[in-house]
N, C-alpha and C positions, 0 to 999 in steps of 0.2 A: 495554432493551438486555440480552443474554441473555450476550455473554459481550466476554472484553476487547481482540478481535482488530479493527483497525478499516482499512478499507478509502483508501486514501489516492489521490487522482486529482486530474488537472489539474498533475502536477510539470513543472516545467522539465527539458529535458535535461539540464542538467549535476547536476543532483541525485544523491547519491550515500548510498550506504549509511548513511555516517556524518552527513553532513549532516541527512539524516532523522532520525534517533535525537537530534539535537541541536536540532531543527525543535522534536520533541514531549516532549524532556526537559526544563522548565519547567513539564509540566500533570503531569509523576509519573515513575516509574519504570519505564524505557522497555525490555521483558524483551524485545525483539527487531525490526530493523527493516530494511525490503526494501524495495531498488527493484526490479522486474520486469525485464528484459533481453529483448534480441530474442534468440534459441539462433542464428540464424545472423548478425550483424551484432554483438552483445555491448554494442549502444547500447540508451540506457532508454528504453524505452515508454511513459514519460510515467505511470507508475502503481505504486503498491508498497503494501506493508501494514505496518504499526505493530500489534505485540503488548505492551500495557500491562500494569502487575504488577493491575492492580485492577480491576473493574467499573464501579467511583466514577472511578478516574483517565482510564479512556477514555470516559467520558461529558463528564468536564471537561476532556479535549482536544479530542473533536468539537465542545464548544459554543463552544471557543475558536479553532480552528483553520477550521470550515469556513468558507467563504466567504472565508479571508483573501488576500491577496495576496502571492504569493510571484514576484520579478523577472517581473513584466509579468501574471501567471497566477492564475488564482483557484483558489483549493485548494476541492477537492469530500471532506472527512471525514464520511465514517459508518461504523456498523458492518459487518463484512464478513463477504460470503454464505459458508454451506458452498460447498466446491469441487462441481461438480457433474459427477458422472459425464465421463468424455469418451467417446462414441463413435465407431466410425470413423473417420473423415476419414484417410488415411493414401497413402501412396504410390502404388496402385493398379495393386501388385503382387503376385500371386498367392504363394503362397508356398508354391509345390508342390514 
């Protein structure tokens, strides 16, 4: 694992910023945590990211978190990908 940003899926709706950071503050010191949002609907997406203070700490949350069960849900923890470019995709409106 290359760095201490970790990829978090399979959340319950009602999962909340805070409840995250409290999910993964038991395996370290938890320097920042996201649920994902729909931008038009402002409900969670079911996915968010946990940035850990350490290397060490987000390897010993993924080992301990993934797979687990969270209300009804199985938590999918790993490391998380660089953002990758976005292309495109946009309203397909000329913008003359």
């Amino acid at each position: 694992m290359s760095n201490n940003k970790l990829y978090v899926g399979g959340l319950p709706y009602s999962v909340t910023d805070d409840k995250l950071q409290e999910i993964f503050s038991p395996h370290g010191t938890v320097e920042s945590a996201r649920v994902i949002t729909d931008r038009m609907t402002g409900r969670s997406r079911g996915f968010g990211f946990v940035e850990m203070s350490s290397q060490a700490e987000a390897e010993e949350a993924t080992k301990n978190l993934n797979g687990t069960d969270l209300e009804g849900r199985s938590l999918t923890v790993n490391e998380a990908k660089p953002q990758q470019e976005r292309s495109g995709g946009g309203g397909g409106r000329d913008r003359w």
